[in-house]
VMD Tcl script that draws the C-alpha trace (Angstrom):
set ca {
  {31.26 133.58 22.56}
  {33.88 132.43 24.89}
  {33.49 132.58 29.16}
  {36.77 132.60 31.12}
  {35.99 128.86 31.75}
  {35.97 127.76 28.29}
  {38.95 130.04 27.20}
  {41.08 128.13 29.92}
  {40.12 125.05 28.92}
  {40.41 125.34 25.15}
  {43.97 127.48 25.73}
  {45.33 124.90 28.24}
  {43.37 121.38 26.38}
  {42.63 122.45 23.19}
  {46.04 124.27 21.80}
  {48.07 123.72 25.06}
  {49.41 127.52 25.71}
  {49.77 127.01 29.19}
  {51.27 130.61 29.95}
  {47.54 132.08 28.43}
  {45.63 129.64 30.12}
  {47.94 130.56 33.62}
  {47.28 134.21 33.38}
  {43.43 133.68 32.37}
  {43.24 131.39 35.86}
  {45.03 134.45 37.80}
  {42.69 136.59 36.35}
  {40.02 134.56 37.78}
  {41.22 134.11 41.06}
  {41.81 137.97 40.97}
  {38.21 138.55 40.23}
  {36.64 136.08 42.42}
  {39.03 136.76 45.95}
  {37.86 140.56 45.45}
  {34.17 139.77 44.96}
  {34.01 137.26 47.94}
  {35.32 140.05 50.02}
  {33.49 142.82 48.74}
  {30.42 140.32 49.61}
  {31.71 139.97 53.41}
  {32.24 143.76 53.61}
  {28.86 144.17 52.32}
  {27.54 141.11 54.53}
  {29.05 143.21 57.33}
  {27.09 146.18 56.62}
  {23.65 144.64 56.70}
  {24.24 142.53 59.93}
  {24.24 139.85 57.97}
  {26.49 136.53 57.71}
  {26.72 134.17 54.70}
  {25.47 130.91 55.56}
  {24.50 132.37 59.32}
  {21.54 132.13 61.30}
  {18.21 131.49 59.45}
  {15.65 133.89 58.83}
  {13.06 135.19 61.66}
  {10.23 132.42 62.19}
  {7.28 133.28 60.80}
  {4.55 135.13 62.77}
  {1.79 133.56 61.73}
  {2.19 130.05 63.74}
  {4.80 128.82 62.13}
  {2.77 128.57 58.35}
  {3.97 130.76 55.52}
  {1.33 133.05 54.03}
  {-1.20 132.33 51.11}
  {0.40 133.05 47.84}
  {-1.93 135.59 46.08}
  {-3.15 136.08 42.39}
  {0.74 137.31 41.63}
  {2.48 134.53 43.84}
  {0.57 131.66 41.72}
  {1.25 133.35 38.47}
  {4.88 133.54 39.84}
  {4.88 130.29 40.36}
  {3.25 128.74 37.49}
  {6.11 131.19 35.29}
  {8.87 129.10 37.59}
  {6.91 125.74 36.59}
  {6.76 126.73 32.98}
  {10.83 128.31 32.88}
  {11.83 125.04 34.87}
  {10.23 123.00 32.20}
  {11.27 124.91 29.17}
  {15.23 124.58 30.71}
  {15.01 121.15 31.99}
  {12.40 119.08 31.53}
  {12.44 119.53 27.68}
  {16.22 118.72 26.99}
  {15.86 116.09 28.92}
  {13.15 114.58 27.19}
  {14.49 115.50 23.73}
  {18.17 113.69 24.95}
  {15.97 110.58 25.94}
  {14.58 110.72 22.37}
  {18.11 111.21 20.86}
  {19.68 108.27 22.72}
  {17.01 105.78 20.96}
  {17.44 108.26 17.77}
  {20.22 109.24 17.26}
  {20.40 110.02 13.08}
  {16.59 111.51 12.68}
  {12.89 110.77 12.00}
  {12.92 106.62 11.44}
  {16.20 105.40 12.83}
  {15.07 103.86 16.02}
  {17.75 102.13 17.18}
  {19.04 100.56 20.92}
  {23.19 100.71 19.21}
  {23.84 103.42 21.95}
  {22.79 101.29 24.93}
  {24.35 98.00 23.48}
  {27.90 99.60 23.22}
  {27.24 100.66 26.93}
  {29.14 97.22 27.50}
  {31.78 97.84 24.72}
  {35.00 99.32 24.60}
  {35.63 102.69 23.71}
  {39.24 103.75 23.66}
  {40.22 101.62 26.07}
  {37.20 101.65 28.73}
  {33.40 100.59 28.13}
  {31.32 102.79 29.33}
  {29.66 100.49 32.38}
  {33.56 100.89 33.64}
  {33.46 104.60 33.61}
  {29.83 104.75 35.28}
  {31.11 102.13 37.58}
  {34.50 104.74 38.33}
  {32.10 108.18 38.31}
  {29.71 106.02 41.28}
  {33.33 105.14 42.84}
  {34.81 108.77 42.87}
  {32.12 110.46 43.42}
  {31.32 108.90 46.65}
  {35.18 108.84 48.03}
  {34.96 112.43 47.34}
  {31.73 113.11 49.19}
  {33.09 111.23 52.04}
  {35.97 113.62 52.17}
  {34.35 116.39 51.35}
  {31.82 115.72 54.30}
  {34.19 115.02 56.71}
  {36.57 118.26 55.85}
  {33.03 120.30 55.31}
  {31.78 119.45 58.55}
  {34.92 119.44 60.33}
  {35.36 123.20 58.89}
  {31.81 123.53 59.82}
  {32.48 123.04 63.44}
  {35.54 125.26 63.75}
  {33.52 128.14 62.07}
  {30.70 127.92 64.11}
  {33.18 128.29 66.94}
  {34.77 131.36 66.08}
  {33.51 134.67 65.43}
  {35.76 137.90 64.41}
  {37.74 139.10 62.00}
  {39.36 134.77 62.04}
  {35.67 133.87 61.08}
  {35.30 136.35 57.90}
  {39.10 135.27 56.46}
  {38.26 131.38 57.08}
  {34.66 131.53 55.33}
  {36.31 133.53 52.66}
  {38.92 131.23 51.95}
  {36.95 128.72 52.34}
  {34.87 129.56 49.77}
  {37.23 130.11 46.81}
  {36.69 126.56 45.17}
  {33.14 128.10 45.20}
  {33.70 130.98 43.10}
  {36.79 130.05 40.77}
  {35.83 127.31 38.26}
  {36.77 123.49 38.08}
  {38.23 124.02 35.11}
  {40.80 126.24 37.01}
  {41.02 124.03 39.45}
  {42.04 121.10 37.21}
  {44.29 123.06 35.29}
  {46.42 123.83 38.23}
  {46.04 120.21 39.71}
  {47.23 119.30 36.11}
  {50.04 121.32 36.41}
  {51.42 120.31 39.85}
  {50.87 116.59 39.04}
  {53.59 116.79 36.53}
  {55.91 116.80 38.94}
  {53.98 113.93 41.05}
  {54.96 109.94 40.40}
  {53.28 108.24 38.00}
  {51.73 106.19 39.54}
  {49.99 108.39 42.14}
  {49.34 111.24 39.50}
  {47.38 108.69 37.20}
  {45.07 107.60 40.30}
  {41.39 107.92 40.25}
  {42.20 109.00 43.95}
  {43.56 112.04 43.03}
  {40.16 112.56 40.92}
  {37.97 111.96 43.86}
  {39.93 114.56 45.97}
  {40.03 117.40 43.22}
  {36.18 117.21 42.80}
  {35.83 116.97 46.57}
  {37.36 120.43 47.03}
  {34.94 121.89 44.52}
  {32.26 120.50 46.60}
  {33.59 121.48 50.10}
  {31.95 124.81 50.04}
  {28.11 123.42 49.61}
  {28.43 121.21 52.26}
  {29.74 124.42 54.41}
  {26.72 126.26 52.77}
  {24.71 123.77 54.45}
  {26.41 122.62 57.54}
  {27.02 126.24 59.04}
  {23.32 127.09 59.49}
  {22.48 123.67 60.53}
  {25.31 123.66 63.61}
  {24.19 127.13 64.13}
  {20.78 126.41 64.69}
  {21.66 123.92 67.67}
  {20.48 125.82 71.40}
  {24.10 126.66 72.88}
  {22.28 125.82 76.13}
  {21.94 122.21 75.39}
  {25.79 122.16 74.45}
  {25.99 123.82 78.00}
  {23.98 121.45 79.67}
  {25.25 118.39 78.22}
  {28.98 119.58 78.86}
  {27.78 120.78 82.33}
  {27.14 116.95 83.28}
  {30.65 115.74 82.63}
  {30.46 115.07 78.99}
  {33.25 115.27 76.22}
  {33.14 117.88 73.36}
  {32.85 114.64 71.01}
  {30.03 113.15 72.69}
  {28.24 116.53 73.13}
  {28.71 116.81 69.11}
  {27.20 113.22 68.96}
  {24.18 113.43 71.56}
  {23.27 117.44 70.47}
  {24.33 118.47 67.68}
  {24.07 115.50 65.03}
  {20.06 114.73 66.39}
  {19.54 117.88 65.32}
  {21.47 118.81 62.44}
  {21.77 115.32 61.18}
  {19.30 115.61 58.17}
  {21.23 118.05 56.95}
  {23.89 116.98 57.01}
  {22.92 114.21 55.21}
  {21.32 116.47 52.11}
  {24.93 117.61 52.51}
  {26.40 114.53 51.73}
  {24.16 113.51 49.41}
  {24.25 117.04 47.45}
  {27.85 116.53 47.44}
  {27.78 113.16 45.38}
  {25.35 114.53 43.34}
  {27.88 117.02 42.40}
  {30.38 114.79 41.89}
  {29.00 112.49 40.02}
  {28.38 115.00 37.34}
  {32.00 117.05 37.64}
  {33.48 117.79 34.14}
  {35.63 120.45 34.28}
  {38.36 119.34 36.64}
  {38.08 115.62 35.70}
  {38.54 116.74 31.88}
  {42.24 117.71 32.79}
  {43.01 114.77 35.42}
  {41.17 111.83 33.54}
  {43.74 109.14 32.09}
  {42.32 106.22 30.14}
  {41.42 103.79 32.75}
  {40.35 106.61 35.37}
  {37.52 107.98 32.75}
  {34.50 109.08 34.28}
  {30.98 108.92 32.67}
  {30.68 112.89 32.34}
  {34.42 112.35 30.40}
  {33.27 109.93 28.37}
  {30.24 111.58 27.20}
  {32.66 114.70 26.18}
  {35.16 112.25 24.30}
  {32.35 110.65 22.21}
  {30.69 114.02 21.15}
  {33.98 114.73 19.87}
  {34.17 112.14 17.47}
  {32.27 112.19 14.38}
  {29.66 109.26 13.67}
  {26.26 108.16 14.44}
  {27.56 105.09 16.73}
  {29.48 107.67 18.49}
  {26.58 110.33 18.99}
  {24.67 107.52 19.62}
  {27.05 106.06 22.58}
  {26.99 109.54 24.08}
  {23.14 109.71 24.24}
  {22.89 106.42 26.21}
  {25.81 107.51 28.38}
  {23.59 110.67 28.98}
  {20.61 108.74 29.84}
  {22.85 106.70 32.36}
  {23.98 110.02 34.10}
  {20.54 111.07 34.49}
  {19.54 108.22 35.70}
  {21.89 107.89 38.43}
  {21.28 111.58 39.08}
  {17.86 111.05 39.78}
  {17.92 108.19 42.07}
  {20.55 109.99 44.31}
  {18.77 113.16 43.85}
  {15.65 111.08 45.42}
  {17.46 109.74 48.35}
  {18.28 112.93 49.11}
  {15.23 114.27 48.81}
  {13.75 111.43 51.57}
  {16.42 112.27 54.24}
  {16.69 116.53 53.79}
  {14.83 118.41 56.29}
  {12.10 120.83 55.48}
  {13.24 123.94 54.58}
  {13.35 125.89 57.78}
  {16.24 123.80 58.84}
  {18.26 124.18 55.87}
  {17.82 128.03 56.32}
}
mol new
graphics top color blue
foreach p $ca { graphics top sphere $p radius 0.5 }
foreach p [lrange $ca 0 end-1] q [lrange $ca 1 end] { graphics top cylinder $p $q radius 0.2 }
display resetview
């Protein structure tokens, strides 16, 4: 069983038909353009915007209501789905990495190569190079978010709908369609610059554009117009109104944006798969190159590599749990 996704990657990678894995993009793009503007049309209808104004505040004080016998048995399904999905592989890929061939192979091999090479790069390198690119690309995909942010909060109209739309199209159409068509176009680019890790860091900063709008809009949106007023009112610039209102208030959030947008990063595949070269491997890369080839050493490696991903994951999924707002403010 094949997803669009996988069929582009394993018809553009896999047995390099370009033309099928062209159409099969269009296709996508087709599907997803359509269904982001069905979504505004129906958006329309209910008076609703995507990524708009929060929900009503709550009219008991401020506190959400007491979950009853159905909420906790909700929630303790959520607890018990949550673990089944992610708590268990995790723990069972934790077990792998330190046994990798079975019952009574205990072994550290996998972390020990960590330091060796492995067609050309050790993995520390490409963990080192995924922590590099993934936080140039969350700086630019901040600073174009939030910049994009600003201008849509601005607008309203028929310009609004057609720039959230388009905005959102890295959203909807897969990474692997994106780096297909980056790999395409960089054919025709200079060596040299086509081969950077910089292109790599841009390409998964697009994907991740459209969470930090997800998250930006509302924020901006919740600032009072009245203190932008004010502050302007007294003499002051539209930069340092941005700086004195609107970041006090929406900074938090904007920081979960940033930091949600090197989490992503950090664990991109499906572009990187088609841009990687050998010295410009990232960790998630790596982990996909050593599955591919048979042995335990190999299995091994990628079960340590794992580990190292989720490692990182965690600790920047914890810093951005300190600094993110409650969730009113991300509403």
């Amino acid at each position: 069983v094949r997803t669009v996704e996988t069929a582009i990657y394993t018809e553009g990678v896999g047995y390099f038909r370009l033309p099928e894995a062209a159409a099969l993009s269009v296709v996508q793009i087709v599907v997803v353009v359509a269904t982001l503007v069905v979504a505004r049309l129906l958006s329309g209808l209910a008076g609703t915007t995507p990524g708009g104004a929060g929900a009503p505040a709550d009219r008991a004080g401020g506190q959400p209501p007491r979950a009853g016998g159905r909420g906790r048995a909700a929630v303790w399904l959520t607890l018990a789905w949550t673990g089944l999905w992610l708590v268990l592989p995790l723990a069972v890929l934790a077990l792998w990495s330190v046994r990798p061939a079975g019952p009574g192979s205990w072994t550290l091999a996998g972390y020990r190569t960590l330091g060796a090479d492995v067609n050309g790069i050790t993995p520390m390198s490409s963990a080192i190079l995924s922590v590099t690119t993934a936080s140039t690309a969350a700086v630019l995909a901040f600073v174009l978010g939030l910049n994009l942010a600003v201008v849509l909060t601005r607008i309203r109209g028929p310009l609004r709908a057609v720039a959230d739309t388009v905005a959102t199209l890295p959203l909807g159409v897969s990474a692997v369609t994106l780096g297909f068509g980056y790999m395409l176009v960089l054919t025709h680019w200079p060596a040299r610059l086509a081969n950077s890790w910089l292109v790599i860091a841009a390409v998964q900063a697009l994907v991740v554009v459209p969470l930090v709008l997800r998250i930006a809009v509302p924020a901006l949106e919740h600032v009072p117009s009245g203190l932008r007023a004010a502050a302007a009112t007294m003499g002051a610039s539209p930069l340092r109104v941005f700086a004195t209102v609107d970041l006090p208030i929406a900074g938090r959030s904007l920081a979960a944006a940033a930091g949600f947008a090197f989490i992503l990063s950090l664990g991109e595949f499906g572009a990187t798969s088609f841009l990687a070269r050998v010295d410009t491997t990232t960790l998630p890369v790596m982990i996909g190159s050593a599955l591919n080839r048979p042995g335990e050493g190999s299995l091994a490696t990628a079960m340590a590599c794992s580990m190292v991903l989720v490692v990182a994951t965690a600790v920047a999924v914890g810093i951005v749990e300190a600094v993110r707002p409650d969730a009113g403010s991300l509403l």
